[in-house]
C-alpha positions in Angstrom: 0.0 0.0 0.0 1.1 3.8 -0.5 2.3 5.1 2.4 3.9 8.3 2.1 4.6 10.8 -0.9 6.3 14.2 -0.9 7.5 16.6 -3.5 9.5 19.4 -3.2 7.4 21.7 -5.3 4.6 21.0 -2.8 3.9 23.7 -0.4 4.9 21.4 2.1 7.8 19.6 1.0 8.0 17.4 3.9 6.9 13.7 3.2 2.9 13.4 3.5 2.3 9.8 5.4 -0.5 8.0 4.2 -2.9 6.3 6.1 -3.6 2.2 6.1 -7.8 3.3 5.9 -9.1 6.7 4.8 -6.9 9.6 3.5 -8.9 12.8 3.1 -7.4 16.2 1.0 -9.7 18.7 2.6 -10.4 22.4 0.7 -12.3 25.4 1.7 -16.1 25.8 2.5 -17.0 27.6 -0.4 -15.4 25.1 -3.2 -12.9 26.9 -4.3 -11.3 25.5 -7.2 -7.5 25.7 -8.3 -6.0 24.8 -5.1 -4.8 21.5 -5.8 -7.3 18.9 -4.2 -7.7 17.1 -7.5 -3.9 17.7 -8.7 -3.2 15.7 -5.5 -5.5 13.2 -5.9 -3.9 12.3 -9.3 0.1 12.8 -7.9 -1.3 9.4 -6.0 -2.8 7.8 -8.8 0.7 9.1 -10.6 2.5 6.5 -7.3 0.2 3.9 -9.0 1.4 4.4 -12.2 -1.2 6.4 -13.6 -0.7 8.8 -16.4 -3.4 11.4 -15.8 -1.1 14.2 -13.6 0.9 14.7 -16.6 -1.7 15.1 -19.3 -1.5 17.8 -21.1 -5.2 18.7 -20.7 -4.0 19.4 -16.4 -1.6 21.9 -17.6 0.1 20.9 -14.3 4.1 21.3 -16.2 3.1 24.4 -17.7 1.9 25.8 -14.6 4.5 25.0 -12.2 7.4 23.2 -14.4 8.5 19.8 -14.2 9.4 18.1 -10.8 9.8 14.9 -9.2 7.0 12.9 -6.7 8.5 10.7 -4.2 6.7 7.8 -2.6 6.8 4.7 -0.4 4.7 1.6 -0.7 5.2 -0.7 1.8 4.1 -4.6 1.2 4.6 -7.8 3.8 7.7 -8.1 1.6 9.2 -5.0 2.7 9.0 -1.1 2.3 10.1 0.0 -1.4 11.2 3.8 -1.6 11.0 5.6 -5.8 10.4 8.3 -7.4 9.2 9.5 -10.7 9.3 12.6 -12.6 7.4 14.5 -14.8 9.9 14.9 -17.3 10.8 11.2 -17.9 7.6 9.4 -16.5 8.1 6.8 -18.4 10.1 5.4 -16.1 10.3 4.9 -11.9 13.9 5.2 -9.8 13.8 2.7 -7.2 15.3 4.9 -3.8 16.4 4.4 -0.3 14.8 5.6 2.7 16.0 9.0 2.1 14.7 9.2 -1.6 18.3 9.0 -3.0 18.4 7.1 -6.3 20.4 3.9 -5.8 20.4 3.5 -10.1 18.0 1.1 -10.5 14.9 2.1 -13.0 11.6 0.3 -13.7 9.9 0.7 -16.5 6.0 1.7 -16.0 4.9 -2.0 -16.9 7.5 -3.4 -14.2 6.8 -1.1 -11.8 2.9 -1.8 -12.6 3.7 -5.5 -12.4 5.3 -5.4 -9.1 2.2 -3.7 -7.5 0.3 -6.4 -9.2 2.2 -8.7 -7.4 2.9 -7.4 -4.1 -1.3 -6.8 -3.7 -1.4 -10.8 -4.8 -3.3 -9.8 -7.9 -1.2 -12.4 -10.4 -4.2 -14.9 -10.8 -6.1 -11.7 -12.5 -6.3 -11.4 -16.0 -6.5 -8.0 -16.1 -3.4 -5.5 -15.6 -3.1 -3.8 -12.4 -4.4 -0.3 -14.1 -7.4 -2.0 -15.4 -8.2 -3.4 -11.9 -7.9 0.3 -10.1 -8.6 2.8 -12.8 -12.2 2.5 -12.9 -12.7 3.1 -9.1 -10.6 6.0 -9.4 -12.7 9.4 -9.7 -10.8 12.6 -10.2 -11.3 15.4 -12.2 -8.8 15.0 -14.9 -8.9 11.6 -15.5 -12.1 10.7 -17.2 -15.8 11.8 -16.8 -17.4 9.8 -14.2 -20.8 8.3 -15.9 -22.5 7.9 -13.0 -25.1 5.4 -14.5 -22.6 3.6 -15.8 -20.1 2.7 -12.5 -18.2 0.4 -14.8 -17.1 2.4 -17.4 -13.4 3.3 -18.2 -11.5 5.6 -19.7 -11.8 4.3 -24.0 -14.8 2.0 -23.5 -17.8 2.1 -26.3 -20.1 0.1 -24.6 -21.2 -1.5 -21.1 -19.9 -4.7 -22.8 -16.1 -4.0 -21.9 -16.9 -2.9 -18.8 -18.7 -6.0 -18.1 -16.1 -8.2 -19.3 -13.4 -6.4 -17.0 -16.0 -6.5 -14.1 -16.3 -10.6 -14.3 -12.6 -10.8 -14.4 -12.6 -9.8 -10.8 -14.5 -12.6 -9.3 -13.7 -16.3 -9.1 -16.5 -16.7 -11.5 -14.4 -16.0 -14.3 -12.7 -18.9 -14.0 -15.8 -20.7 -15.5 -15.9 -18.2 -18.4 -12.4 -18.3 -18.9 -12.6 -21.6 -20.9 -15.8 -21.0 -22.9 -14.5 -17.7 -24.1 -11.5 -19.4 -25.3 -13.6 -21.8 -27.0 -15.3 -19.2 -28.7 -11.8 -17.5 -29.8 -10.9 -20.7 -31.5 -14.1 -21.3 -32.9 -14.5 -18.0 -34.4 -10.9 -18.0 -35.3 -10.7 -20.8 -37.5 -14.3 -19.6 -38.9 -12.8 -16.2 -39.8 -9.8 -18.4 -41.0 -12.1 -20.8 -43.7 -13.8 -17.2 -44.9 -9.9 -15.5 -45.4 -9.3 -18.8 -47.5 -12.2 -18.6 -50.1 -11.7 -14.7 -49.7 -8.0 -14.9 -50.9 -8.9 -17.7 -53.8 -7.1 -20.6 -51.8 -10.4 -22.6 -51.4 -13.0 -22.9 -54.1 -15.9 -20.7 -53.2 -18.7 -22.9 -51.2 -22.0 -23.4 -51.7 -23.8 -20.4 -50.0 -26.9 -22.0 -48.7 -28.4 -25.6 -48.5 -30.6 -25.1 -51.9 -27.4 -24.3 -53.4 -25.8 -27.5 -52.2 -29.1 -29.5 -53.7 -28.6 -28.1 -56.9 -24.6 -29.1 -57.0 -25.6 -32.8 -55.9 -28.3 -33.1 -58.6 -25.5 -31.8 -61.2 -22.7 -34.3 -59.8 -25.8 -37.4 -60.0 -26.5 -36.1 -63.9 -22.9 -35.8 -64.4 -22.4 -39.6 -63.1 -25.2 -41.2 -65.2 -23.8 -39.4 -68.2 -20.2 -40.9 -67.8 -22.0 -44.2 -66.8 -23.4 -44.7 -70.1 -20.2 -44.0 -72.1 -18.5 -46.7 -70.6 -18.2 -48.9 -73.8 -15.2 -50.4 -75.1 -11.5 -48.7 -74.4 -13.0 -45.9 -72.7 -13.7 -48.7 -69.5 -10.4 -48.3 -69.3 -10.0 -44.5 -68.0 -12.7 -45.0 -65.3 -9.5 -46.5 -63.3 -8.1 -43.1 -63.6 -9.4 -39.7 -61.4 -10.7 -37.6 -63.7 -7.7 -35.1 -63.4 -5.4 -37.9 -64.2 -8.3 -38.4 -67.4 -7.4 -34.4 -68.2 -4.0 -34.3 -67.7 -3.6 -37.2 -70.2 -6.1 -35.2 -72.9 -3.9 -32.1 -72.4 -0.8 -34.6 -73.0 -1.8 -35.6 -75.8 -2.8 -32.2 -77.2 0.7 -31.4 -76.4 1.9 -34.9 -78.3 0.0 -33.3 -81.3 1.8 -30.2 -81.7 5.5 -31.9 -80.9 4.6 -34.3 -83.0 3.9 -31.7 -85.7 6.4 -29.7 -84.9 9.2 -32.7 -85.1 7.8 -33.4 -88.7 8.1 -30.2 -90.2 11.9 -30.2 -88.7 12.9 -33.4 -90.3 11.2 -31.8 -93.9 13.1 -28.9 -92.9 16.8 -30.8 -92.8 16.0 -33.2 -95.3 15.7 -30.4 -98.0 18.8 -29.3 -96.7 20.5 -32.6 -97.1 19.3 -33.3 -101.0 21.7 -29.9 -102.0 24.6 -31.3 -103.4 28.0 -29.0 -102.8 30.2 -31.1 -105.3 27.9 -30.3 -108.1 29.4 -28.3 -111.2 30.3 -28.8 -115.1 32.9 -30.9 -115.7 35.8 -30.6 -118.5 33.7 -33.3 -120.6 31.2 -31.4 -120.1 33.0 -28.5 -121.8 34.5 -30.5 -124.2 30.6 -32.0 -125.2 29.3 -28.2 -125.5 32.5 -27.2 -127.7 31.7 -29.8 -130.3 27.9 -28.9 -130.9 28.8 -24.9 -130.7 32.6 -24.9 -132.1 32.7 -20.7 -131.3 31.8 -21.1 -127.6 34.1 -19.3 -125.4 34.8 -22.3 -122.9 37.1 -19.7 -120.9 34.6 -17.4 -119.9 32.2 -20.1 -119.1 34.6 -21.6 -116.8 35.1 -18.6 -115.5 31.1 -18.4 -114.6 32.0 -21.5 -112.8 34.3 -21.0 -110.7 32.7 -18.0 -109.2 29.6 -19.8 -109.0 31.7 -22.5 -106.9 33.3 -20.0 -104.8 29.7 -18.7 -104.1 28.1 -22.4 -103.3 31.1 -23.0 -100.7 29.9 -19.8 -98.6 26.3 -20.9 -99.1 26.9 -24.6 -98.3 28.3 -23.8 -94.9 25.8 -21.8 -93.9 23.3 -24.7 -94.7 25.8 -27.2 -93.0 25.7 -24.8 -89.5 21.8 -24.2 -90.5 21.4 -28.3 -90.3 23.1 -28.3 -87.4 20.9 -26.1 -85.7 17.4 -27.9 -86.9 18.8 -31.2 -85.7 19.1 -29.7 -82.3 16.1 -28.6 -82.5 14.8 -31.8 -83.3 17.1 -33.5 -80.6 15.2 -31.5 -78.4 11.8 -31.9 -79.5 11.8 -35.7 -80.1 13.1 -35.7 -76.2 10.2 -33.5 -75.1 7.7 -36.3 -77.0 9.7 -39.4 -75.0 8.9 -36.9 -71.4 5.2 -36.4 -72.5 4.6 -40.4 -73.8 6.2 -41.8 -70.5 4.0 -39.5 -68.2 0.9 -41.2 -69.9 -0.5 -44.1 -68.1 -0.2 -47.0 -70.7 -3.7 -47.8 -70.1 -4.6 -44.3 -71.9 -2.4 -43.9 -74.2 -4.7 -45.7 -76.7 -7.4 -43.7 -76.1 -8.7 -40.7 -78.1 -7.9 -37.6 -77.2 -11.6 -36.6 -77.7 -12.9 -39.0 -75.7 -10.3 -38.3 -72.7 -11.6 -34.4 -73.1 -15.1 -35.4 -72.6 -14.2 -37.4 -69.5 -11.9 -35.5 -68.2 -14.4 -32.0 -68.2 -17.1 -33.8 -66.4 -15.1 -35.9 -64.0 -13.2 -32.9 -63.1 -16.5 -31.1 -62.5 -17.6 -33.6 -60.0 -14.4 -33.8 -58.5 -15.0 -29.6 -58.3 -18.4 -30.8 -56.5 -17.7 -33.2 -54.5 -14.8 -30.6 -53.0 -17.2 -27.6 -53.0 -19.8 -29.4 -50.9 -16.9 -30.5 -48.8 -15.9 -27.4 -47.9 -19.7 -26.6 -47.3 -20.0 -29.3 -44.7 -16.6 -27.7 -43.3 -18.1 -24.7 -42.8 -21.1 -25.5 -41.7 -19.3 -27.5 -39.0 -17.2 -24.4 -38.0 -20.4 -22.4 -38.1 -22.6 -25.3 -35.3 -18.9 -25.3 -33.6 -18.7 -21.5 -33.4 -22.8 -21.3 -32.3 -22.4 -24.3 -29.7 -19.3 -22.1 -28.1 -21.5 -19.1 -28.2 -24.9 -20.6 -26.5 -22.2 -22.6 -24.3 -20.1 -19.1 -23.1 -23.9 -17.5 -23.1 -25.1 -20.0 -20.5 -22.0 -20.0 -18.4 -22.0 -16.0 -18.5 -25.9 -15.8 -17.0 -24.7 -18.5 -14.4 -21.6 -16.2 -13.6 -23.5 -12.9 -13.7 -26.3 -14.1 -11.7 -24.0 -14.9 -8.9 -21.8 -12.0 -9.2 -25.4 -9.9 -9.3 -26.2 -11.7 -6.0 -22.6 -10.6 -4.5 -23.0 -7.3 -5.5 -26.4 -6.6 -4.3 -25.8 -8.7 -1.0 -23.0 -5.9 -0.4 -25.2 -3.2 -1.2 -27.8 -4.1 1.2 -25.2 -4.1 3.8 -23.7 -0.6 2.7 -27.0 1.2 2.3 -28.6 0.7 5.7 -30.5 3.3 5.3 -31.7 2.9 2.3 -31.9 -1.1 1.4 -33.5 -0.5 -2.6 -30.2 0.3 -4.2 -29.8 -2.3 -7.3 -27.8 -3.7 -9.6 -28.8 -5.5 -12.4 -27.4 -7.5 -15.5 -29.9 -6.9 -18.0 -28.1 -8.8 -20.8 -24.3 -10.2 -21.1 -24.0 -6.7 -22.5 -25.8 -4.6 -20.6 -26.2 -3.6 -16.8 -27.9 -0.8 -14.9 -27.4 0.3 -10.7 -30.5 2.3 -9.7 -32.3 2.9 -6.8 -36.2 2.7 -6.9 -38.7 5.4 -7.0 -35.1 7.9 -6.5 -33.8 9.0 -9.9 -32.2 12.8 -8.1 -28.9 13.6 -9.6 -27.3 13.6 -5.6 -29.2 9.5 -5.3 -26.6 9.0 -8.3 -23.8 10.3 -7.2 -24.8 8.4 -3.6 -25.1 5.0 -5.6 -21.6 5.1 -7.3 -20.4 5.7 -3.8 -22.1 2.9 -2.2 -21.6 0.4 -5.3 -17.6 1.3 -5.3 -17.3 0.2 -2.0 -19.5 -3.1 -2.4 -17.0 -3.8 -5.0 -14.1 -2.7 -3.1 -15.2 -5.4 -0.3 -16.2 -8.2 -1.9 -12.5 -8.1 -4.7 -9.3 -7.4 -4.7 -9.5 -4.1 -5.4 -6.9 -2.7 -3.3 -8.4 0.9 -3.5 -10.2 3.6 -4.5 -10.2 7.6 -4.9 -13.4 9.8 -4.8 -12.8 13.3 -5.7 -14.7 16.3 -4.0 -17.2 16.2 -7.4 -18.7 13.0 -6.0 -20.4 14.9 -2.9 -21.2 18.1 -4.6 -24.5 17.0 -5.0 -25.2 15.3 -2.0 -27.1 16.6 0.7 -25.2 17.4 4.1 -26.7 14.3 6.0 -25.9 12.2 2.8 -22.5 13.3 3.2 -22.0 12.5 7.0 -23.5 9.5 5.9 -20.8 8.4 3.4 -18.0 9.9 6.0 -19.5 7.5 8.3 -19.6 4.9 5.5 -16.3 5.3 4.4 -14.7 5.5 8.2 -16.5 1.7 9.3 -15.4 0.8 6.0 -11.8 1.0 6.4 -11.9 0.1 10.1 -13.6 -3.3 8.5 -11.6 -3.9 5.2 -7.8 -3.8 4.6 -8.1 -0.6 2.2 -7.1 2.7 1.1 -9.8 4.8 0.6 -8.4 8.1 -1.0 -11.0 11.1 -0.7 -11.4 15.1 -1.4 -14.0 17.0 0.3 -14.4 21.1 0.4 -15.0 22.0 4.1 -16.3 20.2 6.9 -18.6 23.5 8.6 -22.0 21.0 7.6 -20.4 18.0 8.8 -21.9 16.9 11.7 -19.5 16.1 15.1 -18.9 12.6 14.1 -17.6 13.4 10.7 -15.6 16.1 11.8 -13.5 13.6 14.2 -13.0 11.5 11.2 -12.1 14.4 9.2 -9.5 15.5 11.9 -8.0 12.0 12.4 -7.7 11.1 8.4 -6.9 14.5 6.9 -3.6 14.3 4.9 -3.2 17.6 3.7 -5.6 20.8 4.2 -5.4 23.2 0.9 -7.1 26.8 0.2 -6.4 29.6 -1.4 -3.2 31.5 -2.2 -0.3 30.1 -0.1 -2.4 27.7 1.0 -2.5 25.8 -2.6 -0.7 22.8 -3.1 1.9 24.6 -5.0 1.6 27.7 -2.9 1.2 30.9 -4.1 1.4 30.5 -8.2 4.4 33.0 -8.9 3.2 34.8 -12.7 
């Protein structure tokens, strides 16, 4: 628990102790604002960990500069001196007794996690901030709803506050597993959805009509290949009709190799048939010369040799241009051998047609079959994700009922005087606290009162603050009555109870003492601010 904090820019700078029960910041009769009865109320919540003191909407640095708060906690483990400052408050120094650093620094989660610890609040599911922030009421954290004693700083809906409100009672501990139920379920339904979404699973059926109409098409589609069974197309009702499809497309493949090889082997054996030794001979000459005695056989063998001298260049480029086709062809005719050996000899005899045609409509029912398979799958995520809901929905009313009984039983025993303050779980989502036949804007502020401390007994809350905007609208005996409240309280329950209050002239004798015997600091006007007098 806190039991002392100081700060030098205080207007007293001497360490403040803190009392085990009921610490009270009083003010002035005539609710003066400004003098620092909130701003203190959150430098405690800042020894928790909170954040509030140094938001910017506080304008607590830019009135008085950055500075450092000291504090003590002390726990059955020991006392535990630190300090944090506004200027790095990300982090807590841990101390010794006289607030000197001795170098060792938490960060806000470690420091958060020790208090979690040291108040035996590991079992909780929640963070230590979630457990205290909602009972913590100052001006300059959040707007208190005061219909809505549950709600937190962020939250939308009474939902969340629900959910953090069940995580403080053993009940949870049913709820726990059926909530994680329902996480899987719903994860692995949003999972199959993000599947079909992103094209990885073949869109399902979308509703059972739709699934009629794909079983009628798969049982039209199966009568159909039933009576082509005749002769070698028995054979490829063996095969899946993928395997049936893969073979067709094979084969279409085969076709244009095929093809393709033919027109190659044309191709070099045109090539071939050009014969580079092929010119006119001296006979030959000698033949012409004797039917045409005045030819000039020079100049004609001149033609020759320059049409020799021509072939040879022309030759060679055919030889490197048969080379080439017959590599081509080497590789074709090996591309034929891969395509023939990946067809199952069963098929290979069978028409490419009639493969086509089997393969189309066998694939199709395969396409069936797997779409109403995935439709059964989701179906059966979708009963597994409903059975987790009405299964977590069941548990919850059991949980709520009993935590409703808790909570009201505390009531009762809070608001002696008046025994009709309820509260009520109208839904797993919803909740209300009211008091019958009183609807007054002061009987609100009264029921948040009474309902934080029900809660505060009956969990481990370890405390809460009330700020001096709680009792404004409370009538003096209402407020004597929650003094009183407070005071047995603490006397009763191992609490701190953290409170601001402006005067005590209309508190009656009783509340007076308690004021005088739990009064931490008294603040008012001028010097008497918590900063003291604010230099301009």
């Amino acid at each position: 628990m806190l039991c002392e904090i100081k700060c030098d820019a205080f207007k007293i700078s001497e360490p403040l102790n803190i009392h085990e029960g009921l610490n009270i910041v009083l003010g002035q009769e005539n609710k003066a604002n400004s003098i620092g009865k909130s701003t203190f109320l959150l430098a405690i919540d800042f020894a928790f960990g909170g954040n509030s003191y140094i938001d910017s909407k506080n304008r607590i640095i830019k009135l008085f500069g950055n500075h450092t708060i000291f504090f003590t906690h002390k726990f059955e483990s020991g006392t535990y001196y630190f300090c944090r400052s506004t200027e790095n408050p990300d982090v807590i120094v841990k101390c010794d007794e006289n607030y000197n650093s001795n170098g060792e620094i938490l960060k806000i989660k470690e420091f958060t996690d020790f208090l979690k610890k040291e108040y035996k609040l590991e079992k909780s599911e929640l963070t230590f901030r979630e457990i205290v922030s909602v009972y913590s009421h100052i001006a300059g954290r959040f707007e208190t709803d005061f219909e809505n004693p549950l709600k937190n700083e962020g939250d939308t809906s009474q939902s969340k506050g629900i959910t953090r409100f069940e995580k403080l009672f053993p009940e949870y501990e049913n709820i726990k597993p059926k909530t994680k139920s329902l996480e899987l379920a719903e994860s692995k339904a949003n999972a199959f959805k993000s599947a079909v979404d992103y094209g990885f699973i073949r869109k399902t059926a979308t509703n059972d009509k739709e699934a009629q109409r794909l079983i009628a098409e798969k049982d039209e589609l199966l009568n159909v290949l039933d009576e082509t069974k005749t002769g070698k197309a028995k054979e490829i009702f063996a095969f899946e009709g993928k395997t049936a499809q893969e073979a067709a497309d094979i084969k279409k493949e085969l076709k244009i190799l095929r093809s393709k090889r033919s027109r190659l082997q044309s191709e070099i054996a045109s090539i071939q048939k050009l014969d580079s030794t092929s010119k006119v001979s001296d006979d030959d000459l000698k033949v012409l010369q004797t039917y045409f005695p005045s030819v000039n056989l020079k100049k004609i063998q001149d033609v020759q040799n320059f049409h020799n001298s021509i072939y040879k260049i022309v030759n060679k480029e055919c030889k490197d241009e048969e080379d080439k086709l017959n590599k081509m062809l080497y590789v074709v005719i090996k591309e034929i051998e891969e395509l023939e050996n990946k067809i199952s000899p069963d098929l290979k005899d069978i028409p490419q047609t009639v493969l086509e045609e089997y393969g189309k409509k066998a694939v199709r029912i395969e396409q069936i079959e797997k779409s109403l398979e995935y439709y059964d799958l989701k179906n059966n995520l979708q009963n597994e994700k409903t059975t987790a809901e009405n299964e977590l929905r069941i548990t919850q009313e059991q949980a709520l009922s009993s935590i409703s009984e808790k909570v009201n039983a505390a009531l009762s025993l809070f608001d002696e005087e008046r025994k009709n303050l309820k509260f009520e779980f109208q839904t797993q989502k919803s909740y209300k606290l009211y008091r019958e036949n009183d609807v007054g804007t002061g009987t609100k502020h009264l029921n948040l009162i009474v309902f934080d401390l029900a809660v505060l007994s009956i969990t481990e809350v370890p405390f809460l603050i009330h700020d001096s905007y709680i009792f404004h609208e409370l009538e003096d005996d209402r407020v004597n009555f929650c003094l009183a409240l407070y005071a047995d309280f603490c006397k009763k329950y191992k609490k701190q109870i953290f409170i601001a209050l402006d005067g005590q002239d209309k508190c009656n004798d009783r509340s007076k003492a308690i004021i005088e015997s739990t009064k931490v600091i008294q603040l008012g006007k001028g010097k008497e601010a918590l900063f003291g007098e604010k230099k301009e």
